[in-house]
N, C-alpha and C positions, 0 to 999 in steps of 0.2 A: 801423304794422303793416298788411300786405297781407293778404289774402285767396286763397286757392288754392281753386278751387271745382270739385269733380266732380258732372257734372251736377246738381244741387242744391243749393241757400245751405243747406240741412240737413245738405248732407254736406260741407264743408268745413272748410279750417282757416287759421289765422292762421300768416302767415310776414311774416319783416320785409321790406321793398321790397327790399334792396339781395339778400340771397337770394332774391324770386323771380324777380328780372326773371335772373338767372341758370337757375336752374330752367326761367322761359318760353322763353330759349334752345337749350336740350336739349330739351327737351318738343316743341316745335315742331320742331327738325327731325328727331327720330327719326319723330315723325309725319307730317312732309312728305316722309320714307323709307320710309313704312307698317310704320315697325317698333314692334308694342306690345311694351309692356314692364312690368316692377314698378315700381312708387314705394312704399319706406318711408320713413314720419315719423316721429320720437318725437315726442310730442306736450309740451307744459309741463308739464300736469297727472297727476301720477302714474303717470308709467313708462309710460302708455300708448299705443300704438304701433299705426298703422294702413298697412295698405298698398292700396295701389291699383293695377287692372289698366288701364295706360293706352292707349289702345287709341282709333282715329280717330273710332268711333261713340259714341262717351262725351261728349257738351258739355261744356269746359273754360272756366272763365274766370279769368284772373289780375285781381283787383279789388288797385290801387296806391293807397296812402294818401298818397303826395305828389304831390307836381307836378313832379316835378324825375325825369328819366330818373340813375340812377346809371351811375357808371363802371363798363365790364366788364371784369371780370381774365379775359384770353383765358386763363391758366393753368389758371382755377378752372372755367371751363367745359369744358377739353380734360379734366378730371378726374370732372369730373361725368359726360360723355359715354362716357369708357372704363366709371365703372361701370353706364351705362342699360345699355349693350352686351355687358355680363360677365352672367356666370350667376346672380347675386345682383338683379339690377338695379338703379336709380337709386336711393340715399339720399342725406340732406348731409352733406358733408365738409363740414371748417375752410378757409377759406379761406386758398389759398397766398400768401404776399409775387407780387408781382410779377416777381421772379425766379425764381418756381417753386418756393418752402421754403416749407413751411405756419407759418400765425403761430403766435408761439407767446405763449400768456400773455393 
């Protein structure tokens, strides 16, 4: 399990490596487009659900529990990216097969 840290280890949350290093990719370039946006997470622990205004002056750090970069499904990031850019902004979705059908099961 990863780490997604807005500006403070106090305000952060655990995500697993292979969701954030997707996440860091969206993240980073709507930022390196100076575009802020929303981030929702549900959280594990009892339905609770935070959002975050993500935004260039905010310090971000993605803290990864392996050592091993995962593989990126360019699908599942062109998905994440339409909803940073939608009027809802950025949540996770299920990851799609690599042909673009979300898993199922």
């Amino acid at each position: 399990m990863g780490r997604f840290i807005y500006d403070t280890l106090g305000n952060s949350v655990e995500i697993d490596d292979r969701t954030l290093a997707h996440l860091r990719i969206v993240i980073m370039n709507k930022l390196r487009r100076s575009e802020p946006f929303m981030f929702d997470i549900d959280l594990p622990r009892g339905g609770e659900r935070r959002s975050y205004w993500i935004h260039p002056s905010v310090p971000l750090q993605f803290h990864f529990s392996g050592s091993r970069q995962p593989r990126i499904n360019r699908h599942w990031v062109e998905e994440l990216m339409q909803g940073a850019s939608g009027p809802n902004g950025l949540s996770l979705l299920p990851e799609p097969t690599d042909d673009g059908a979300p898993e199922v099961g």
